[in-house]
N, CA, C and O of each residue as an XYZ file, in Angstrom:
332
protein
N      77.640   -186.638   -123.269
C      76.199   -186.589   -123.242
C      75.740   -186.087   -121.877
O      75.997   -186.710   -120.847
N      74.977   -184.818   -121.897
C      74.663   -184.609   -120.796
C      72.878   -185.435   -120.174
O      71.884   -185.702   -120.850
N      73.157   -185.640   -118.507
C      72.158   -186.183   -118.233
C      71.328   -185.224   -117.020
O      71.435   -184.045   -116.682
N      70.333   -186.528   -116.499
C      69.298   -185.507   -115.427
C      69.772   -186.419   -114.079
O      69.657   -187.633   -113.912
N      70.344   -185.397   -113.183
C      70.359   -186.142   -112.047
C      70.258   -185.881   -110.636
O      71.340   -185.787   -110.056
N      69.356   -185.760   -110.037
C      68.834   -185.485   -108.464
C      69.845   -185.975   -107.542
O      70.867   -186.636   -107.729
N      68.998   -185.209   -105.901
C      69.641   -185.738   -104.850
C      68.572   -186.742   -104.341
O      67.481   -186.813   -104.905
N      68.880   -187.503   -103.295
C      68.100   -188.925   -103.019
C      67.982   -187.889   -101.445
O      68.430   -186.777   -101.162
N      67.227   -188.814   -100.743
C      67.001   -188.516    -99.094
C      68.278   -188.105    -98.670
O      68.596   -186.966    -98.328
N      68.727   -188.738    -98.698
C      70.410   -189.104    -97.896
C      71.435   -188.122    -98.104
O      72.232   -187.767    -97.236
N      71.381   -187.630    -99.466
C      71.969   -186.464   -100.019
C      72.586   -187.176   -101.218
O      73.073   -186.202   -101.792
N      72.831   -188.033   -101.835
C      73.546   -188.585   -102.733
C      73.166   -187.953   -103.898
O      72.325   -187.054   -103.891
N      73.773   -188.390   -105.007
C      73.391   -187.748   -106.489
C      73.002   -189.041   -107.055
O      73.771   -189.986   -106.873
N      71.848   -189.234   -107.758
C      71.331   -190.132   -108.437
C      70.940   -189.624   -110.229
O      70.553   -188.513   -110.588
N      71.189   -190.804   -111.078
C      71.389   -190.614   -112.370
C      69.838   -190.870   -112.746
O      69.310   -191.968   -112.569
N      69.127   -189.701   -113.306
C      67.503   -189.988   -113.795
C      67.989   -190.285   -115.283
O      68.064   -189.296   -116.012
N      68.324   -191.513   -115.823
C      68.377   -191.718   -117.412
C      67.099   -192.208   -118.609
O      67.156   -192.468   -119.811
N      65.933   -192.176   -117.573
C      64.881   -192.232   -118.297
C      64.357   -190.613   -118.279
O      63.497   -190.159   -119.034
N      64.783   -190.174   -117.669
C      64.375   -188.491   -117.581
C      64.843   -187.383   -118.864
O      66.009   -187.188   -119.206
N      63.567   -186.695   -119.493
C      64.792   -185.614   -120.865
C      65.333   -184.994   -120.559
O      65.369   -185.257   -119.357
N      66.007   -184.079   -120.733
C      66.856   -182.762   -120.020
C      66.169   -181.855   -120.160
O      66.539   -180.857   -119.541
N      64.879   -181.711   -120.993
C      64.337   -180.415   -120.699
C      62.963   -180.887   -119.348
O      62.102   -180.078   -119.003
N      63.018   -181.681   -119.033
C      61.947   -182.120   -118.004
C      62.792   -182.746   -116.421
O      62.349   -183.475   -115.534
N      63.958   -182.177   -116.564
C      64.530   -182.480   -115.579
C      64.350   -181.745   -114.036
O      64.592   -180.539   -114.099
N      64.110   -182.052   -113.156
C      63.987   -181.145   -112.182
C      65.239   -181.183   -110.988
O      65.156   -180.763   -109.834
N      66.069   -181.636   -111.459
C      67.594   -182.088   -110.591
C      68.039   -181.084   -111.367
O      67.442   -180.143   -111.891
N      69.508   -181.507   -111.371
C      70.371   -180.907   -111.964
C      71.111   -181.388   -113.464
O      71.126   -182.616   -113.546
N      71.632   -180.800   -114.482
C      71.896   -181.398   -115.410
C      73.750   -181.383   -115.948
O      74.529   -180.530   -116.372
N      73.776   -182.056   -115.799
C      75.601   -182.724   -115.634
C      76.148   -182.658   -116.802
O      75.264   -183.101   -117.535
N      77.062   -182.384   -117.473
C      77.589   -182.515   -118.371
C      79.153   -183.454   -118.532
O      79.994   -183.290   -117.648
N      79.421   -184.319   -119.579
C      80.494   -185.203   -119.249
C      81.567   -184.104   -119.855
O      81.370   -182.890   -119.801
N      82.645   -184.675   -120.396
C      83.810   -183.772   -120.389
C      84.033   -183.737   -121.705
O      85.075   -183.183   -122.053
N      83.058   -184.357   -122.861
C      82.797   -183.780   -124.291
C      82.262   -182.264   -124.279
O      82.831   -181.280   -124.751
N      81.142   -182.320   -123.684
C      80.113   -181.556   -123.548
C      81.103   -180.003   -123.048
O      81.161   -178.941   -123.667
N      81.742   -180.351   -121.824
C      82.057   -179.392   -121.021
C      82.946   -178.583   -122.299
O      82.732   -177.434   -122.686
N      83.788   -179.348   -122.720
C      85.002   -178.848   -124.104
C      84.258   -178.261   -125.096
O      84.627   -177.167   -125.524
N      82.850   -179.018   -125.730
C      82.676   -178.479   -126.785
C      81.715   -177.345   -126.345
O      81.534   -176.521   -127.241
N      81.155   -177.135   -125.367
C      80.277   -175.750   -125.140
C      80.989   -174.425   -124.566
O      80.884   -173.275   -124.990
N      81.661   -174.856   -123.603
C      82.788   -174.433   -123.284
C      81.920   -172.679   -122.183
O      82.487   -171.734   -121.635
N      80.752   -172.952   -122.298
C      80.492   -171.400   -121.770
C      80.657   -171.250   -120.656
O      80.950   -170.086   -120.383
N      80.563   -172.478   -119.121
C      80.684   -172.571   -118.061
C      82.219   -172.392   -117.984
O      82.808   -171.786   -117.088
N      82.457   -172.648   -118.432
C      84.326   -172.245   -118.709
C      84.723   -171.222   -118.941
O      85.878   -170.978   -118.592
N      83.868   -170.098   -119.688
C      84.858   -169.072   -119.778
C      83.825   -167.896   -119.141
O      83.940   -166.693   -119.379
N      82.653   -168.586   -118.165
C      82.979   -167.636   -117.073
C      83.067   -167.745   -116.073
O      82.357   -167.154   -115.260
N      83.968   -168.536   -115.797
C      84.554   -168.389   -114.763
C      86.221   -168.413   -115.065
O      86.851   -168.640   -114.032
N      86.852   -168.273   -115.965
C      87.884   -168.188   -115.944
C      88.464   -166.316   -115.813
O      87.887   -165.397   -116.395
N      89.642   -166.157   -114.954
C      89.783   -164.642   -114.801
C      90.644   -163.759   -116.174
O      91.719   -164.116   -116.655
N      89.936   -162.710   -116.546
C      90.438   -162.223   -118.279
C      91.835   -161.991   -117.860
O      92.305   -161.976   -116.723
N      92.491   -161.786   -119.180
C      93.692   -161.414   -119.485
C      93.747   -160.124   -118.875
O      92.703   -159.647   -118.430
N      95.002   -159.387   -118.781
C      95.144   -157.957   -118.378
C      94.675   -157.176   -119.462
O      93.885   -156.304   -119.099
N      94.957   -157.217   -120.927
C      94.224   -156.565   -121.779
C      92.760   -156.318   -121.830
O      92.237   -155.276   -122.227
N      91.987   -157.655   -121.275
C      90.762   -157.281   -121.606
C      90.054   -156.378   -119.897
O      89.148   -155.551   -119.795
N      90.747   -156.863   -119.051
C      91.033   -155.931   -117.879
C      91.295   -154.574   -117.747
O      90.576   -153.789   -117.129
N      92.022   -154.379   -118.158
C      92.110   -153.288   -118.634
C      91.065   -152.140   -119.373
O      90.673   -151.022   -119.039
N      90.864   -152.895   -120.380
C      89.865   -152.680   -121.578
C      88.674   -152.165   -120.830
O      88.167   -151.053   -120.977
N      88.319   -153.035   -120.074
C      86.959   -152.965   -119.149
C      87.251   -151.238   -118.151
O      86.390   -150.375   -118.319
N      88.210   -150.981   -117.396
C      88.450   -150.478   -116.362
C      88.912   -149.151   -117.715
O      88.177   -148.177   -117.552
N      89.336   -149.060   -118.230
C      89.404   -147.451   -119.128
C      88.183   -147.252   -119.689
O      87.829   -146.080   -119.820
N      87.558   -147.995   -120.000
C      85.996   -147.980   -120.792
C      85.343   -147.627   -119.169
O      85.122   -146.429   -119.348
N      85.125   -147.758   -118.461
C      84.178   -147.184   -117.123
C      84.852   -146.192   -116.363
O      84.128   -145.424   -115.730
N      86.515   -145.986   -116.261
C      86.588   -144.668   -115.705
C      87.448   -143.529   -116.843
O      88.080   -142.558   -116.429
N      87.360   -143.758   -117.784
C      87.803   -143.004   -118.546
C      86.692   -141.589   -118.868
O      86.807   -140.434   -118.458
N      85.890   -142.044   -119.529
C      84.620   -141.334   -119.878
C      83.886   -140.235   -118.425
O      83.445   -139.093   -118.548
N      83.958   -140.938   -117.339
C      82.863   -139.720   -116.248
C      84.227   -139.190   -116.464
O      84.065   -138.236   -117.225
N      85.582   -139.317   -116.172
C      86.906   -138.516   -115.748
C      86.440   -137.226   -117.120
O      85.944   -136.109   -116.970
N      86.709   -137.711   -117.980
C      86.784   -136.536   -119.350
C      85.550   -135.817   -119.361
O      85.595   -134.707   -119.890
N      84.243   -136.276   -118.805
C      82.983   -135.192   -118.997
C      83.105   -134.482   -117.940
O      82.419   -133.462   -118.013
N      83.912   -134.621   -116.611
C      84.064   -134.206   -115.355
C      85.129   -133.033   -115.690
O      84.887   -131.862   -115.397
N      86.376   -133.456   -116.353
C      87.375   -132.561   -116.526
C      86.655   -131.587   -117.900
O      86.403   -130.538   -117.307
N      86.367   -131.450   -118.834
C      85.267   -130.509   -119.650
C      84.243   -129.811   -119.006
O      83.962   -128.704   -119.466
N      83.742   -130.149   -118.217
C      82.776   -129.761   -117.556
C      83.362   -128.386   -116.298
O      82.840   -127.290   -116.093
N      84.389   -128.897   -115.760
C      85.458   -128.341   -115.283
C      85.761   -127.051   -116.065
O      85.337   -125.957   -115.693
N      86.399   -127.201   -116.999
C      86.723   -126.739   -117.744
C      85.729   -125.247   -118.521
O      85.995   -124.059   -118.339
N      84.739   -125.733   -119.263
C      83.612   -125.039   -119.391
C      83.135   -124.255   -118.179
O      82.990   -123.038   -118.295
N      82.871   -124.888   -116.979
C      82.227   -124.133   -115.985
C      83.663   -122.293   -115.674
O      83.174   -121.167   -115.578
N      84.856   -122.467   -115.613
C      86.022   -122.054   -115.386
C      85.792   -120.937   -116.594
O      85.788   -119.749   -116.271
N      85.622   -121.267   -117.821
C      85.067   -120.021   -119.475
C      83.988   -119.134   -118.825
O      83.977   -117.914   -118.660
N      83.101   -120.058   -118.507
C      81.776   -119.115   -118.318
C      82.228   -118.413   -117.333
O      82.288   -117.222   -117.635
N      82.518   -118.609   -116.448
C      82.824   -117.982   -115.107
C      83.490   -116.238   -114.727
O      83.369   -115.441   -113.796
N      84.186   -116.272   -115.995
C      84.901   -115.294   -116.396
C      83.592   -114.389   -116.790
O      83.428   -113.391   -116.088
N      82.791   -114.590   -117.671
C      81.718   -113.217   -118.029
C      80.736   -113.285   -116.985
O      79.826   -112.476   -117.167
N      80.602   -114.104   -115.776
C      80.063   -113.925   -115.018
C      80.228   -112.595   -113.841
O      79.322   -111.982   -113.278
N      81.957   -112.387   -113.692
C      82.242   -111.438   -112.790
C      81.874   -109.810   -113.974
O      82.017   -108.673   -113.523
């Protein structure tokens, strides 16, 4: 069950349990049901597999490389009825 819970003067963390969670103005904690069954703070911060690493890094330099090398390419055709 997640709750609402502030810092005090001092710096401590204090438990607001008369407080809702959508009217909370602290911070809102989650116990270790919560953390398992939502699980989203978890998977980002966890670091991806090499596949999906990967995945990411051919999907962003794959594409400028191939319109760069066509482009290349094309400019090199025309070039020829230019002289």
């Amino acid at each position: 069950m997640a709750i609402c819970a502030v810092l005090d003067a001092s710096g401590y963390v204090i438990q607001q349990a008369a407080t809702a969670l959508d009217a909370c103005q602290g911070f809102v904690m989650l116990d270790k049901a919560d953390w398992t069954q939502y699980g989203l703070v978890q998977s980002l911060i966890t670091i991806p597999n090499s596949a999906d690493f990967s995945a990411a890094w051919m999907a962003g330099f794959v594409p400028p490389m191939a319109v760069g090398l066509v482009a290349a390419c094309v400019s090199k055709i025309i070039s020829v009825w230019d002289n």
